[in-house]
N, C-alpha and C positions, 0 to 999 in steps of 0.2 A: 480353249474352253475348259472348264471345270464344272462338275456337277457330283456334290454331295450329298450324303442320303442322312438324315436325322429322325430314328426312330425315339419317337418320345412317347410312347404309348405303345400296349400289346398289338396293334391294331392298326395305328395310325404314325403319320411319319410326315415330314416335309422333303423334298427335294427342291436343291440350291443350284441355280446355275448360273456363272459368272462368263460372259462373252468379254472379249477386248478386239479391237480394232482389226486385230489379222483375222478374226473367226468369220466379221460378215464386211471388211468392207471392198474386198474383191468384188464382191455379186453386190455390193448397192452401187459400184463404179459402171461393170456391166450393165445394168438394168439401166442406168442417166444412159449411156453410151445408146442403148438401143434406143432410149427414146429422143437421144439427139439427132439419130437419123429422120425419124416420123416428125420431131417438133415441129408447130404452123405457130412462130411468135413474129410477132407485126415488127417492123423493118426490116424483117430475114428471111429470103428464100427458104421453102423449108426443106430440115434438114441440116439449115448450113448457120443454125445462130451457134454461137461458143458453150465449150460444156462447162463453163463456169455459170452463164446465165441460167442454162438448162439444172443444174446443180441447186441451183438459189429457188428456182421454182419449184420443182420434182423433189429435191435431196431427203426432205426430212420425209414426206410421204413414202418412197421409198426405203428410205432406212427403217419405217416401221415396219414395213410390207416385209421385207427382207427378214429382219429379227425376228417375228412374228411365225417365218415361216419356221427360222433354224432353230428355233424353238420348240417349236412343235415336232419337227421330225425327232431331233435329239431328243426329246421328253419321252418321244415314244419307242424311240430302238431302246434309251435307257432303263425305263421298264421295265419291258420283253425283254430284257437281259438277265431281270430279277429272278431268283425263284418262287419268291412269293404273288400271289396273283392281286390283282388292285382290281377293287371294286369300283364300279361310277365313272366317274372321269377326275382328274386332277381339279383342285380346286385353288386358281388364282390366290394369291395374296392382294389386294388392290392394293391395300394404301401403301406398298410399297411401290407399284407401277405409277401411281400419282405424282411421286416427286421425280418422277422422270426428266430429266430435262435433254429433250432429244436434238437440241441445236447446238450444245455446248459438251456433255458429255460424249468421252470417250469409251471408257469402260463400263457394264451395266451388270447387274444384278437381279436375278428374278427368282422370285420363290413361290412352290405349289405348294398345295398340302393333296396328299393322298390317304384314301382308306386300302387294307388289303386285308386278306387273311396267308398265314404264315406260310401251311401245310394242310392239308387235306389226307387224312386217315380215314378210311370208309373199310372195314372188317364186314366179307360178304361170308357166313358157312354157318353151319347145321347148328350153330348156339344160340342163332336169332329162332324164336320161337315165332310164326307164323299161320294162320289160320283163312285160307280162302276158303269163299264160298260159291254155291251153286244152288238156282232155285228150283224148287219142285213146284209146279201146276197145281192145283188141285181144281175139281172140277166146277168151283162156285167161283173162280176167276174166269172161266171160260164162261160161263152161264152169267156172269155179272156183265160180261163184256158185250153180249151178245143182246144182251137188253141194253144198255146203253145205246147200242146199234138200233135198234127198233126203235127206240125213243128219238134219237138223232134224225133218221130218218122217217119219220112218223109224221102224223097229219094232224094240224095243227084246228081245235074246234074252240068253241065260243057255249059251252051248253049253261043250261040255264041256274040250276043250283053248283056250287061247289065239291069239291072233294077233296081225297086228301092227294098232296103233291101238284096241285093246282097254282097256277099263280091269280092273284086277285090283283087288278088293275084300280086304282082307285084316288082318292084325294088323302092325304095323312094329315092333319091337324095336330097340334100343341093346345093342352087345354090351355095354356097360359099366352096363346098368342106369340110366340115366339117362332113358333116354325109353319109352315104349310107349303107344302108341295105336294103334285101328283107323282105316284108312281107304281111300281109292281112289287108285289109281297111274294116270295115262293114262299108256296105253305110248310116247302118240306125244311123250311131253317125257323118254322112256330116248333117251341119246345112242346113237349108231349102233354103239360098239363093246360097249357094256353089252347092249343090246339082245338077243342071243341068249339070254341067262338067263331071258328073261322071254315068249320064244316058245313055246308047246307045253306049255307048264307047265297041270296038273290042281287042282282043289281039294284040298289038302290037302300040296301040294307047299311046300315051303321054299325060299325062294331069300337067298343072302347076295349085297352088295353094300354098298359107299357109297355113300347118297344123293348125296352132293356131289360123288361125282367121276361118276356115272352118270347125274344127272338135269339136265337141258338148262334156261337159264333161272335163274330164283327160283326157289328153294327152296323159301321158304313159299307161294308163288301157286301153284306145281305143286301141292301137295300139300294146300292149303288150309290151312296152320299157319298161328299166329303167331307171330311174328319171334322172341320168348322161345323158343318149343317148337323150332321149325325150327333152333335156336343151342344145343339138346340135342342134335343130328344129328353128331356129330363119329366118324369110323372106320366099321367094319363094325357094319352092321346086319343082322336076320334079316326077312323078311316070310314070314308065311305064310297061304297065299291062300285065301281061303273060298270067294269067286266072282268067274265071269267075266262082266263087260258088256260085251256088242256092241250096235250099232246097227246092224240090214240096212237098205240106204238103200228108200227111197218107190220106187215103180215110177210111170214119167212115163206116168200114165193122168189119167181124169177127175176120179178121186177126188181125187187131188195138187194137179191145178187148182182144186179147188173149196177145198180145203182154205188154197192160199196166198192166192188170188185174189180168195176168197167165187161162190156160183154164177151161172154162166151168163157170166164173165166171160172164158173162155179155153173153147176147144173142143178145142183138139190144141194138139199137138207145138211145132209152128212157132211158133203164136199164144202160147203160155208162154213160150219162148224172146226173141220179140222184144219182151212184156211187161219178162221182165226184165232184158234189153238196156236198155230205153227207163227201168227207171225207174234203174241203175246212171249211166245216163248222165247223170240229174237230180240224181242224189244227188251226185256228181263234180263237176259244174258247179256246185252249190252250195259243194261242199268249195272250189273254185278261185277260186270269187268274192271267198269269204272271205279267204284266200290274200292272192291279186291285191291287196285291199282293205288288208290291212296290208300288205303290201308300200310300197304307194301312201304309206301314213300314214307306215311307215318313214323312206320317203324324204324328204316332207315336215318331219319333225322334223328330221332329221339337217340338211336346208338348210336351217332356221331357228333362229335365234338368240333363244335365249326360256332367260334367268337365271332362275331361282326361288330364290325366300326360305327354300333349305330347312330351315333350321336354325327359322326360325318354325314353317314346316308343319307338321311334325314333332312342336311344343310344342303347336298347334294340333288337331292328329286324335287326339295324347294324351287333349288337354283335354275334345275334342269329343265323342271316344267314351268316358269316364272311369267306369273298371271292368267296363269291355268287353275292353277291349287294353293288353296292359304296351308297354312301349318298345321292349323287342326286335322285338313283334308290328309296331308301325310299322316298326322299323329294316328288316324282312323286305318289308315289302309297300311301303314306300315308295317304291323305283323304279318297280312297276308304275304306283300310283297316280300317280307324278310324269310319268310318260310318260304316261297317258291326260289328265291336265290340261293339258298342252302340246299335244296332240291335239286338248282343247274351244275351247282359245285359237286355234289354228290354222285350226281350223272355223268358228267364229264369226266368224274375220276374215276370211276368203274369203267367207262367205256376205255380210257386209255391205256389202261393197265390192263386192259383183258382185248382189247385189239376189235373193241365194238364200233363198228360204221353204219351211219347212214347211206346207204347206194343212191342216186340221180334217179335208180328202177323202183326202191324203195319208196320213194317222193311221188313218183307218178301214181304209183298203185295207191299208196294210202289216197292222195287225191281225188282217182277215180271213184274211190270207197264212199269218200263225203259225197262228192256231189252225185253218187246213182241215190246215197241214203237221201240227200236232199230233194232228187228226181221223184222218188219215190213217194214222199207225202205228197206230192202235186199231185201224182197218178199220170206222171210223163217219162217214166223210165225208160219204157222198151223205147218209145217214140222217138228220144234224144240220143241213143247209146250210138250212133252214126255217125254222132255229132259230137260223141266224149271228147277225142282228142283236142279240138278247140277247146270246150268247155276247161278242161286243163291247163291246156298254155296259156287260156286270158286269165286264172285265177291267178298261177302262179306267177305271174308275170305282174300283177297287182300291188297295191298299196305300194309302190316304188322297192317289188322286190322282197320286203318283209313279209307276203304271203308264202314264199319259197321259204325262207330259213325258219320260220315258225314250223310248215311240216315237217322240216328237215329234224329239226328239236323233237318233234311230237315221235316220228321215227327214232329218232333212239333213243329218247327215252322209252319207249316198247322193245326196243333192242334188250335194254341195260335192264328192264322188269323181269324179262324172261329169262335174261341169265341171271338175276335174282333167284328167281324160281328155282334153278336146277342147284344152287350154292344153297337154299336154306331148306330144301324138304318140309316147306308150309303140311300140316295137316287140311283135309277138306271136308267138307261139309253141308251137307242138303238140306235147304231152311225152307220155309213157306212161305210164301207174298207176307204173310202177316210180320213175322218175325224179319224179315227183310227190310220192313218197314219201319219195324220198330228202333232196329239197327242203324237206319239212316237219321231217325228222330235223336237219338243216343250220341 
């Protein structure tokens, strides 16, 4: 066997491999042999027809089976031999496998083409200029939240004139006959100068206006259209209103508490208050870690010099996912994916040089983490936590397996963040919801 490596690009390269007769026809003699024992061919006891007949049947299905395999093993020790790391998987040559002629050839020839990158350089210390942040509460996030709570759980009325933040249920008209459908208008997405038309109004009142110049926002999201129907919407329209919905918000008693909280978990005023201070506060700290965390990876990329083979890739996630996704669907999603592959490179090479692992203990905890945080918005937490250990072993044990090596990645890359952190002395920082947000917009 021979197998030669032809870098013809920074990036990209073919690997050649020439087999001859002593490399596989040991094991395709073997394999007839085994199945001259097992053969059932009519006039012969079976077992006992000649391995020459057996040869004539089996031989060449075999001999692919065989190459096929020492192919593959050899493709992949020679490799892993490399220092450069290979992206994707090898990419067949066909039309050379095409002129194959597997009854009469002795010697054969096959050639891949592979992507790699060369070397991985990741420079982790106090040069990279870095900036995490940390959000501060202020007391109109709490108070904002706390009415949404009242409204959510609030009682829902039918009264007889409108108001503002009302939704009007009603018929919508096209003066031009093009659209009509029933439906619900929230008042609180009428711009501030339309808005008067739509105050005070009774059932059975008509109001004309243009959607598009009076309604704040998407069109169709306001209104629940689709993009076709809401692009019916052009000029004056008529609505006329059948009814009114209000929500009168919850009154901050026991019931409220019990209803957000489940019972006995909030007694008063104060206690629901610093409840939902405390868990805003988690939810935010969570949003910012996240945040923080690409930020971090940002940075890291942009200081790192890491070429990819894209034009391979590309041929590669085609081929990989083939009648899944057209080319366009790569050309779209490729940068994402080319930024998170430079992300696993970068990760991988900080964790190895710095002696960073994921533990099996690591894996479970992070685990346990998702699925209390996922218990949680059910409002099933404490009830299930009996039951965590299952709840663990069916995830990880899920999607054939890939649920395990995803946490296992998510683990260290939090590993390889936080020794980030102590290498570059990020400055910190205390912003507002407001500024937090604007930051994500940004």
């Amino acid at each position: 066997m021979e197998i030669t490596l032809d870098k013809h690009a920074e990036n990209e390269a073919s690997v050649k491999i020439k087999l001859n007769e002593a490399d596989y026809q040991p094991k395709v003699d073997a394999k007839i042999k085994e199945y001259a024992k097992k053969a059932n061919i009519k006039g012969f006891r079976p077992g006992k027809a000649p391995f020459s007949m057996v040869k004539n049947l089996y031989g060449t299905s075999v001999l692919v089976e065989e190459i096929n395999t020492l192919l593959s093993a050899s493709l992949n020790d020679y490799l892993k031999a490399q220092e450069f790391k290979v992206l994707g998987d090898p990419l067949p040559v066909t039309e050379d496998a095409e002129q194959i002629d597997w009854k009469k050839q002795k010697e054969f020839e096959f050639e891949y083409r592979i992507g790699f990158v060369e070397k991985v350089d990741v420079s982790v210390d106090d040069t990279l200029e870095a900036k995490l942040y940390d959000i501060e509460l202020s007391d109109k996030e709490v108070s904002d939240a706390i009415e949404n709570i009242k409204s959510q759980y609030g009682k829902m009325t039918n009264p007889e004139e409108s108001q503002e933040n009302d939704f009007l249920y009603g018929d919508l008209k096209s003066e031009d006959g093009g659209f009509e459908e029933s439906l619900s208008i929230p008042l609180s997405k009428i711009d501030g100068r339309s808005l008067k038309k739509f105050i005070g109004v009774k059932k059975g009142d008509i109001i004309t206006f243009d959607p598009n110049k009076a309604i704040k926002g998407d069109l169709a999201e306001a209104l629940g259209l689709g993009p076709e129907d809401a692009a019916k919407l052009s000029g004056e329209c008529t609505f006329t209103v059948q009814n009114i919905n209000r929500t009168e918000e919850a009154e901050m008693n026991q019931e409220l508490f019990d209803k957000v909280f489940g019972p006995d978990q909030v007694s008063n005023e104060e206690e629901f208050i610093e409840k939902v201070k405390n868990i805003l506060s988690e939810n935010y700290k969570k949003e910012i870690k996240v945040f923080n965390e690409e930020q971090l990876k940002d940075l890291l990329i942009e200081n790192t010099k890491i070429e990819l083979p894209q034009d391979f890739l590309k041929e590669w996630l085609l081929k990989a996912n083939e009648g899944k996704v057209s080319e366009k669907d790569v050309e779209n999603e490729y940068p994402a994916y080319s930024k998170q592959l430079i992300w696993s490179l970068i990760s991988n090479k900080v964790a190895e040089e710095n002696d960073i692992k994921a533990e099996h203990e690591d894996v479970i905890e992070k685990t346990k983490e998702m699925i209390r945080e996922q218990l949680a918005s059910s409002g099933l937490a404490s009830q299930m936590e009996d039951n965590m250990d299952m709840f663990v072993q069916n995830y990880l044990q899920g999607n054939e397996g890939r649920n395990y090596m995803q946490m296992l990645t998510a683990v260290q890359n939090e590993k390889v963040l936080d020794f980030v952190k102590t290498k570059i002395a990020p400055k910190e920082e205390k912003i507002s919801v407001d500024k937090f947000k604007e930051l994500i917009e940004n």
